[in-house]
C-alpha positions, 0 to 999 in steps of 0.5 A: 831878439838879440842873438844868444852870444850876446845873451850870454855876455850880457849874462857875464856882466855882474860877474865883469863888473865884480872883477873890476870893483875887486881889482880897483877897491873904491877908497875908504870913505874916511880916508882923508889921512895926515900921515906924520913920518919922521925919516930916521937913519939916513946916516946910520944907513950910508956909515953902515956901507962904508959911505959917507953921511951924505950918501945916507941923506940924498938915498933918503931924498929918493925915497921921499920923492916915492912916498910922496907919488905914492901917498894919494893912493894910499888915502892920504891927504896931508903928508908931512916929512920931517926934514931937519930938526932944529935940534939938528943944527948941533951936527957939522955944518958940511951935513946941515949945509947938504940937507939944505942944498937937498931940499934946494934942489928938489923944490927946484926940480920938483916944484912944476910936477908938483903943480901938474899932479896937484900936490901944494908944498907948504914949509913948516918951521923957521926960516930966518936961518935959512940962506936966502936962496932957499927962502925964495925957492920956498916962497915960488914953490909954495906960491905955485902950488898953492892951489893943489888939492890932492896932496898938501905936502909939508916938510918941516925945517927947522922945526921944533914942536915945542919952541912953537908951542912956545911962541904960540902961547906968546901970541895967544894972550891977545886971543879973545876966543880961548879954546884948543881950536884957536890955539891952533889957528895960532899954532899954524900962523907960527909954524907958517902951515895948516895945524891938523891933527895927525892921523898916523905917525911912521918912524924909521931907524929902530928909535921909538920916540917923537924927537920933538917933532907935532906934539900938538897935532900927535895928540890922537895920533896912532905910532908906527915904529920901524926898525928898518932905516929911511933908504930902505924904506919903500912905498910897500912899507907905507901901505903896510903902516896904513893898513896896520891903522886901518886895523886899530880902534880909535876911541879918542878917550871914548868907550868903543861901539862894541861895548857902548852899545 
């Protein structure tokens, strides 16, 4: 017979394992997110301290590095960070050119812990008018990480949603199987990345628009609009934008359970 101490901490035991299921929540069974965020007002945010836009763009790239360590967490599977519009070629060349050597140097640095923490990186946009140094940054990074399956991070450069509308629905003609899923698989050869569905769409900086930025993919998506700007952003903010998801009904056009049933 066991002595009554034992008995006792045996006793304990529902009352342990309930602390520990409270404290470390199993994930959500549906959380396989592809969170969209378009990272607004890096300049607006350094110009404001009396800095140079530049400041604005590399405090932007830090806060990336967190969200982007903090997304498996949240149930997010697909991250896909908006980088450089192709509308954004229109600015000075100095603030182009220095968001390209950005993204230059974080695949440079970040591509080996990407690899070792399972995240793949996949480019999505144009790349002929990349410099060239940058396109073979890209290639290695995506060839290392391609076998990542915690995180498929994908940052947008040079991209515009509707010239890849447009050049998918050039392709598209030579489909047999017409339909919204091959047009897809179509949408993704030309964007060079997969083309899921977005689940969540965060915007900082106080704009409240989608700039031309996975028209096809937002279909469905629900918007988090944020007046705070992207340095300011925090890993906090964007458990706070999944969780406001997690709150919203989504019915896809269909009538909810509450009054179907």
């Amino acid at each position: 017979m066991l002595p009554p101490r034992r008995r006792k901490s045996m006793s304990m035991q529902p009352v342990i394992l309930q602390q520990v299921l409270a404290a470390n929540p199993a994930p959500h069974p549906h959380q396989r997110l592809h969170v969209a965020i378009i990272s607004d007002g890096n300049g607006r945010w350094a110009s404001s301290r009396g800095l140079p836009r530049s400041a604005g763009h590399r405090a932007g790239a830090e806060v990336a590095r967190r969200v982007i360590r903090a997304a498996p967490r949240l149930g997010i599977h697909t991250l896909t960070l908006f980088a450089l519009s192709s509308a954004n070629w229109k600015r000075p060349a100095s603030e182009v050119n220095g968001i390209l050597r950005l993204l230059h140097e974080y695949l440079l640095t970040e591509t080996s812990h990407c690899a070792e923490e399972g995240v793949r990186i996949s480019i999505v946009g144009r790349r002929d008018r990349l410099p060239a140094t940058l396109r073979e940054a890209i290639a290695d990074s995506e060839a290392v990480t391609a076998r990542g399956s915690r995180l498929h991070l994908r940052l947008a450069v040079d991209y515009s949603a509707r010239e890849a509308i447009y050049h998918a629905a050039c392709r598209f003609y030579k489909v047999t199987e017409l339909s919204p899923e091959s047009f897809s698989s179509v949408l993704a050869e030309v964007q060079r990345g997969c083309s899921t569905d977005v689940d969540l769409l965060i915007r900082t900086g106080g704009e409240q628009r989608l700039s031309d930025f996975l028209l096809w993919e937002c279909a469905f998506a629900e918007f988090v609009f944020l007046p705070k700007r992207w340095p300011d952003f925090t890993a906090a903010d964007l458990e706070t934008a999944v969780e406001e998801f997690h709150k919203r009904e989504r019915t896809r056009g269909a009538l909810p359970d509450a009054v179907a049933g």
